[in-house]
FIKOLZA-1660 file (N, C-alpha, C; in steps of 0.1 Angstrom, whole numbers, plus 5000, padded with zeros to 4 digits):
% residues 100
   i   px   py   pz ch aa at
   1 3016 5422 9375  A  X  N
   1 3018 5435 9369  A  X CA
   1 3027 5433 9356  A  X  C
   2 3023 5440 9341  A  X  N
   2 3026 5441 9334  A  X CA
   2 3039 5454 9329  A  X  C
   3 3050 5446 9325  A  X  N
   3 3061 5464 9326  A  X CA
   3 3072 5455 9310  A  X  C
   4 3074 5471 9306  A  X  N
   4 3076 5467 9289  A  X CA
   4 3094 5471 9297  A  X  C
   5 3101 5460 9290  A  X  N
   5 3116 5456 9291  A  X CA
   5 3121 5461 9280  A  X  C
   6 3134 5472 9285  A  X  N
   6 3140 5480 9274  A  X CA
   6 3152 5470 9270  A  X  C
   7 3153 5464 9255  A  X  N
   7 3165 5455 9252  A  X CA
   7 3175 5465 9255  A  X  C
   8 3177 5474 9257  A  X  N
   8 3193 5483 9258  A  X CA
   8 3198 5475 9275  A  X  C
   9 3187 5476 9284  A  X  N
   9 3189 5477 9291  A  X CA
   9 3193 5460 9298  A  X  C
  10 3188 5453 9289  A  X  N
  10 3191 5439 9287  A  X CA
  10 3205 5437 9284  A  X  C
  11 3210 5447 9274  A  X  N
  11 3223 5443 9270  A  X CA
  11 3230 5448 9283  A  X  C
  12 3228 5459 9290  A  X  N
  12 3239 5465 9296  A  X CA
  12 3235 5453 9306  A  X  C
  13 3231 5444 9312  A  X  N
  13 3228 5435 9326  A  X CA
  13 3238 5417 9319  A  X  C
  14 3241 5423 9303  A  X  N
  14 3254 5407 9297  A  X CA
  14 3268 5413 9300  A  X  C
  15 3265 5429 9288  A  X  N
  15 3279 5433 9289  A  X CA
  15 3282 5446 9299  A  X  C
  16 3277 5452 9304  A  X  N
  16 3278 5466 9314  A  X CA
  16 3279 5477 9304  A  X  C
  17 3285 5485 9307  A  X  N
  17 3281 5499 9302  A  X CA
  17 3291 5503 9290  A  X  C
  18 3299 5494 9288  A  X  N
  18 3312 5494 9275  A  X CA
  18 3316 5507 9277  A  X  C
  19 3317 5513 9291  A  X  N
  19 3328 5526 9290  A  X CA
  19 3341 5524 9295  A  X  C
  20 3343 5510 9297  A  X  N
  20 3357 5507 9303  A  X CA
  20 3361 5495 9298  A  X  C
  21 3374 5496 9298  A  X  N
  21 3384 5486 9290  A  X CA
  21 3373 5473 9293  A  X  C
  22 3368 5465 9301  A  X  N
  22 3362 5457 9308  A  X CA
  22 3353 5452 9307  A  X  C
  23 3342 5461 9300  A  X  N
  23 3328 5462 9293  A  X CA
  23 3327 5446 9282  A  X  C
  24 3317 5437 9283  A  X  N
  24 3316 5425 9273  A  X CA
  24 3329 5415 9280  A  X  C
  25 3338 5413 9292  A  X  N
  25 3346 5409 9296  A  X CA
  25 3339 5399 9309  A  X  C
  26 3346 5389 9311  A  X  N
  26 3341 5386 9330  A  X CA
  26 3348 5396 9341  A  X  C
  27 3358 5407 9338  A  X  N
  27 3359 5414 9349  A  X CA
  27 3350 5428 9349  A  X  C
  28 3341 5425 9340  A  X  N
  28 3330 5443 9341  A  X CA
  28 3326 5437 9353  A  X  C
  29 3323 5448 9360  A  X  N
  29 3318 5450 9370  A  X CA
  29 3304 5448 9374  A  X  C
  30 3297 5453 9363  A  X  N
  30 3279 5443 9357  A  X CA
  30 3277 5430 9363  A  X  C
  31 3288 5422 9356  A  X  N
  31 3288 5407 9354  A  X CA
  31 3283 5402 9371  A  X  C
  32 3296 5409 9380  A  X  N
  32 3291 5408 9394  A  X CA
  32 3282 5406 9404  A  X  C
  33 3271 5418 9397  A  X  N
  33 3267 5424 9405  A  X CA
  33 3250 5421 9393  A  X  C
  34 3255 5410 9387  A  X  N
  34 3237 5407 9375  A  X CA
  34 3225 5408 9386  A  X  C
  35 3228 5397 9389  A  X  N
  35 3213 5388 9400  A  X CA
  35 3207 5404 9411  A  X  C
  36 3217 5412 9416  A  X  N
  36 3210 5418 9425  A  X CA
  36 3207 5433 9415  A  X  C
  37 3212 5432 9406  A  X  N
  37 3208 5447 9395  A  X CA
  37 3193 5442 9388  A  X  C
  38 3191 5428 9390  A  X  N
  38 3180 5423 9381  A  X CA
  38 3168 5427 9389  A  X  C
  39 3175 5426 9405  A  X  N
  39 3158 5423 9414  A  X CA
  39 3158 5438 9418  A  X  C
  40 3169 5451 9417  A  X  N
  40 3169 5460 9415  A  X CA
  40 3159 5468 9402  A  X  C
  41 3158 5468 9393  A  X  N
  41 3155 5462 9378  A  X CA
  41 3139 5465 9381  A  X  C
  42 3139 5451 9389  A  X  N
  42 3123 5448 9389  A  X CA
  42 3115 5457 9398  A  X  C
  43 3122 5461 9410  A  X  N
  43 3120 5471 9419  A  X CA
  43 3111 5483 9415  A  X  C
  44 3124 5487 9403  A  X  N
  44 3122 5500 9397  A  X CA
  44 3108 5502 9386  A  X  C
  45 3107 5490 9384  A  X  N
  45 3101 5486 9371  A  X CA
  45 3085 5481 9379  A  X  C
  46 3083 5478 9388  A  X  N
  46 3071 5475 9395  A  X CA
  46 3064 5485 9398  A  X  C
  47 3072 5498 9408  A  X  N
  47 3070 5509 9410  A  X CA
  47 3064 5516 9399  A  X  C
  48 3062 5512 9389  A  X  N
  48 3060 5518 9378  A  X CA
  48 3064 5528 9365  A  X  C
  49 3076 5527 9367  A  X  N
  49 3086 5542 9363  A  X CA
  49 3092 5531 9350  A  X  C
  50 3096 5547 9341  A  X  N
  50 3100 5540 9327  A  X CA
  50 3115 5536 9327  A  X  C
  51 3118 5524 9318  A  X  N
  51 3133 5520 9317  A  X CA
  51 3138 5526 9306  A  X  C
  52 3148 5531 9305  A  X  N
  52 3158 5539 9298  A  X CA
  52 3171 5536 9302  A  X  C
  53 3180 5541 9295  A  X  N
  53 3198 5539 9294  A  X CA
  53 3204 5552 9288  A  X  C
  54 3210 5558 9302  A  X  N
  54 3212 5570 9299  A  X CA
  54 3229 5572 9307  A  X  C
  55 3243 5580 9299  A  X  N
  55 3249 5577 9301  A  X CA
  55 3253 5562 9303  A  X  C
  56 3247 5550 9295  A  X  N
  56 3257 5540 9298  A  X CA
  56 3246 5533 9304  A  X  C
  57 3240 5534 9318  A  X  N
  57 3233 5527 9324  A  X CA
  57 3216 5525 9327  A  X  C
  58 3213 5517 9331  A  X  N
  58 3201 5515 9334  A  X CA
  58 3196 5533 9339  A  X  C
  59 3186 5538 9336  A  X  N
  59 3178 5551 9339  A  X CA
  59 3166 5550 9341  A  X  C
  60 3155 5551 9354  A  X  N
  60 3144 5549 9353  A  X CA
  60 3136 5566 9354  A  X  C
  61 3127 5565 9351  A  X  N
  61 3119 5582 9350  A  X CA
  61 3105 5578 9347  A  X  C
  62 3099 5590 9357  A  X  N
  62 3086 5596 9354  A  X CA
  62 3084 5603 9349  A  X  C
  63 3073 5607 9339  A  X  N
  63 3069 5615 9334  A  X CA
  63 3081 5624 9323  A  X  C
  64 3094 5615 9323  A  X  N
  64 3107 5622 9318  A  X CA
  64 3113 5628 9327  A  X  C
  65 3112 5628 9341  A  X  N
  65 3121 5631 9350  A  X CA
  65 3124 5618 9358  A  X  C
  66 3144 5618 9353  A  X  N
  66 3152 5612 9359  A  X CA
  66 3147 5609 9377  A  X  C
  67 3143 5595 9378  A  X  N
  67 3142 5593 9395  A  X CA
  67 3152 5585 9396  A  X  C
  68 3151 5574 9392  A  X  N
  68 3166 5567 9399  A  X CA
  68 3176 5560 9391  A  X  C
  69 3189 5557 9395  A  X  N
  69 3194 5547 9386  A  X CA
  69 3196 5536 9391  A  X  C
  70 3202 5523 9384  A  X  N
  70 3205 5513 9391  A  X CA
  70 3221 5508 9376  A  X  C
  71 3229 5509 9389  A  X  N
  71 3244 5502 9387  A  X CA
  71 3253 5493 9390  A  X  C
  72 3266 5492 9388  A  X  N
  72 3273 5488 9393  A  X CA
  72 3286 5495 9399  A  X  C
  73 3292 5492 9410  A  X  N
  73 3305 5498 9414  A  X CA
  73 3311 5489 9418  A  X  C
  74 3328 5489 9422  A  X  N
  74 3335 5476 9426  A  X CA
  74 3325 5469 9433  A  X  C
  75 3325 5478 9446  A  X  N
  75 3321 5467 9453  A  X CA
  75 3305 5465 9458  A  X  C
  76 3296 5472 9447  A  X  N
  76 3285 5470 9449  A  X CA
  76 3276 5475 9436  A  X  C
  77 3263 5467 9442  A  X  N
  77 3248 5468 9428  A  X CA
  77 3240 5478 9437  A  X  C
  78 3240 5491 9428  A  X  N
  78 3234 5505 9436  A  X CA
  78 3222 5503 9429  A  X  C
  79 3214 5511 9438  A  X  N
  79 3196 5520 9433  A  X CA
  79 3203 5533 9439  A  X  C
  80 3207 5545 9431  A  X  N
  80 3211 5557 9432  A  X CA
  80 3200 5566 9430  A  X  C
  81 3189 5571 9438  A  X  N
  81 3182 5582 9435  A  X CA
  81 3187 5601 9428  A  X  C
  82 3182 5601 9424  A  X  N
  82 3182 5613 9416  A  X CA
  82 3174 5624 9427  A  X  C
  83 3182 5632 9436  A  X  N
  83 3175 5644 9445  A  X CA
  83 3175 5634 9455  A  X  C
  84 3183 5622 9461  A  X  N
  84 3182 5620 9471  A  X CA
  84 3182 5621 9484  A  X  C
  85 3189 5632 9487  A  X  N
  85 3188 5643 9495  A  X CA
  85 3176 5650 9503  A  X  C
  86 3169 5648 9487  A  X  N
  86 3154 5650 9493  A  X CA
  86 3147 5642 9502  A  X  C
  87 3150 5627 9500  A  X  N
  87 3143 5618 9508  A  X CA
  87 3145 5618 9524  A  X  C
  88 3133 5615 9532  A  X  N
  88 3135 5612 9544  A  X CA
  88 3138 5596 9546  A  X  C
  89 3145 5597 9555  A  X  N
  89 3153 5581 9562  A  X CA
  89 3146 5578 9576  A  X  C
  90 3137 5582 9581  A  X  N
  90 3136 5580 9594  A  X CA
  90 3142 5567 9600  A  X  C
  91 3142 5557 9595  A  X  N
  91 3148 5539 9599  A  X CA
  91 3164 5541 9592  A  X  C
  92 3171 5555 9589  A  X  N
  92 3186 5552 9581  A  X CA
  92 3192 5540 9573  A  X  C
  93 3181 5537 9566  A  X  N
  93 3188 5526 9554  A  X CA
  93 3196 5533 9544  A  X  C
  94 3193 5544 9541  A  X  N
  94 3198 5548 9527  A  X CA
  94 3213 5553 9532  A  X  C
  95 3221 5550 9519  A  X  N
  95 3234 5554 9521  A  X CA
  95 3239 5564 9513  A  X  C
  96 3245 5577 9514  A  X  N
  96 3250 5586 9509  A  X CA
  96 3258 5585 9499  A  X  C
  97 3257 5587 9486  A  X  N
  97 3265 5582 9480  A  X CA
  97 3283 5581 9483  A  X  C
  98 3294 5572 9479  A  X  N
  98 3303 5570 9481  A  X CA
  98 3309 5573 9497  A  X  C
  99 3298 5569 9504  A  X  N
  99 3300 5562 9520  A  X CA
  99 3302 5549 9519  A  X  C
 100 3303 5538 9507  A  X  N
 100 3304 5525 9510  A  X CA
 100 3321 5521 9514  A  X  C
% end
């Protein structure tokens, strides 16, 4: 499968999202959390959806509507859906945001 790589989005997976003192540092939080934001990344990018950088981070969308993001937080490399609420869990993998 062929999928076009947005350089913004390259930069933010060296330096993170340069909204905090820490941004282009080894304690961004990015730096962390590279390897599993990359195969996140590919996830998003297989599925078919466009790569964008919105507010700062990685943004993927259809058709121009926002579906998911992919980040970083202390202690973790998120895939954050956009309306996730919406989704069914029947097997409860998905985690609510800020339940980690």
């Amino acid at each position: 499968m062929s999928f076009t790589l947005n350089p913004k989005v390259d930069a933010y997976l060296v330096d993170g999202c340069m909204r905090c003192k820490y941004g282009g540092t080894p304690q961004c939080k990015v730096r962390k959390w590279t390897n599993e934001l990359e195969l996140l990344r590919q996830l998003a990018l297989e599925a078919g959806l466009t790569e964008e950088i919105k507010w700062g981070v990685p943004v993927y969308t259809d058709r121009g509507k926002n579906i998911v993001t992919v980040n970083a937080l202390k202690g973790s490399g998120n895939l954050g859906f956009y309306k996730g609420v919406l989704l069914t869990d029947p097997h409860q993998i998905l985690q609510r945001q800020g339940s980690l």
